[in-house]
C-alpha positions in Angstrom: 2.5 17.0 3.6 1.8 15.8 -0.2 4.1 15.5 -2.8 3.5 18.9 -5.3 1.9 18.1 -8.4 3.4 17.2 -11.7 1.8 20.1 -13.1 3.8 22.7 -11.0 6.9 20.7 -10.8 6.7 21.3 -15.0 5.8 25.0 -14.9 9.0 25.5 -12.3 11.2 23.6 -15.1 9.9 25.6 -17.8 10.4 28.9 -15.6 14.2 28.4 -15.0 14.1 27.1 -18.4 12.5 30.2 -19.9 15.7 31.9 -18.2 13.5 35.6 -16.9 14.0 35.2 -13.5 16.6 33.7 -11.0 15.8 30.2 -9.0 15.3 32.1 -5.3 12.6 34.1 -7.3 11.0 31.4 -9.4 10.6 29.8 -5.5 9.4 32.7 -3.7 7.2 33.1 -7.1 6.1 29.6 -6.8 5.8 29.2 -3.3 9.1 26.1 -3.0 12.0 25.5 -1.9 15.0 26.3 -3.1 16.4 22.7 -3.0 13.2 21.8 -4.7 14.0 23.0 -7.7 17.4 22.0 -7.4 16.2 18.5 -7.5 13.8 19.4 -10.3 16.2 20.3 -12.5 18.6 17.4 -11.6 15.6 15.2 -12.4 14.7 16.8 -15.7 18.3 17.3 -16.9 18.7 13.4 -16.7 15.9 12.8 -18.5 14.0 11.4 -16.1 9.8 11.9 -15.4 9.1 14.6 -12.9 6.0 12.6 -11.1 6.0 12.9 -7.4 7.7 9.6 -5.8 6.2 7.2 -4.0 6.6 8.7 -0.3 8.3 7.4 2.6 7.8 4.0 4.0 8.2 0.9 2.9 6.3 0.2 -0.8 3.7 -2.0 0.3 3.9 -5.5 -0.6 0.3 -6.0 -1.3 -0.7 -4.3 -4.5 -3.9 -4.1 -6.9 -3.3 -7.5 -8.3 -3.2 -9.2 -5.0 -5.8 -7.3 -3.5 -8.1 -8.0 -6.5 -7.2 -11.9 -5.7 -8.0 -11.3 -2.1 -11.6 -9.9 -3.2 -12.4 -12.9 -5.8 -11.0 -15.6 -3.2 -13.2 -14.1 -0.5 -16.4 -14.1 -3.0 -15.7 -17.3 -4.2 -15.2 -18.9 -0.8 -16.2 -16.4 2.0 -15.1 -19.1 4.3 -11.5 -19.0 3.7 -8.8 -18.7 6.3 -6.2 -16.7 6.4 -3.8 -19.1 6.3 -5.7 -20.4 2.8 -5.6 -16.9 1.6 -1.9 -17.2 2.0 -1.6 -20.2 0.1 -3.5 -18.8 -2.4 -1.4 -15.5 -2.7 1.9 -18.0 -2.6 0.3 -19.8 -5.5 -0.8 -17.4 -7.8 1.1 -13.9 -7.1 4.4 -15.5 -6.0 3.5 -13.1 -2.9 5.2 -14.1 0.5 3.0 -12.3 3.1 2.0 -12.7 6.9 -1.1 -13.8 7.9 -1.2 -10.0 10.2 -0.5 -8.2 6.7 -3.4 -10.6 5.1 -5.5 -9.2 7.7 -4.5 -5.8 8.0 -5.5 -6.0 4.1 -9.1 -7.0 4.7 -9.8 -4.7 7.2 -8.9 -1.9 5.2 -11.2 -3.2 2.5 -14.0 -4.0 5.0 -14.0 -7.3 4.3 -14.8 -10.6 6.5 -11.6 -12.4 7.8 -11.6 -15.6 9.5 -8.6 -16.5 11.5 -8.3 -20.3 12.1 -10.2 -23.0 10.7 -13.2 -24.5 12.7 -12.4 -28.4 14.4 -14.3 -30.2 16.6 -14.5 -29.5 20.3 -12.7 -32.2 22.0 -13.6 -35.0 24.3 -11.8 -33.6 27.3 -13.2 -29.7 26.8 -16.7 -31.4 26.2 -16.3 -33.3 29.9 -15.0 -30.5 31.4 -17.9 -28.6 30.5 -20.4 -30.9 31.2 -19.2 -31.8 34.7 -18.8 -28.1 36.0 -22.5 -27.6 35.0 -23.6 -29.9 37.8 
């Protein structure tokens, strides 16, 4: 379910503030919770902003600034791996992430990934493939 707006959790401050009508009415009124407005008030009465919190979870440790990094890496050099992109984030953002949460990042933003960097076949997968050919 989404957080209420900021814009109802003021009008339910300013209704218990106004003083007309009693909390279990200003929620049946309002269509909340009792312990909604509870926590409302508690909130407002210590002065702090009413704005919905960030929901449950862990805050994600990959924000706008390191996705915007990601996205100017990748068009500067498409071929990057995501082991470089690491590096990079390390570098610049001071951001320790994995290279699944790198990943998981581009494919939400429908980017290319590459996972390891090319190297040479080697002498002993080229024999092997050339000899079971025959």
């Amino acid at each position: 379910m989404a957080p209420y707006p900021k814009e109802l959790r003021v009008r339910v401050v300013a209704a218990v503030a106004e003083g007309r009508f009693s909390i279990p009415a200003i929620a049946r009124l309002f269509q909340v919770g009792v312990t909604f407005i509870k926590k409302m008030l508690t909130l407002h009465r210590a002065g702090e902003p009413l704005d919905p919190r960030h929901g449950g979870g862990p805050i994600p440790v990959l924000q706008e600034k390191e996705t915007t990094l990601l996205r100017q890496e990748l068009q500067a050099r498409p071929d990057a791996t995501l082991a470089e992109l690491q590096q990079v984030l390390a570098a610049t953002c001071q951001a320790r992430v994995s290279l699944a949460t790198i990943s998981r990042r581009l494919q939400v933003l429908h980017l290319p990934r590459k996972k390891k960097a090319l190297s040479p076949v080697s002498a002993t997968k080229r024999l092997a493939r050339s000899s079971g050919n025959s």
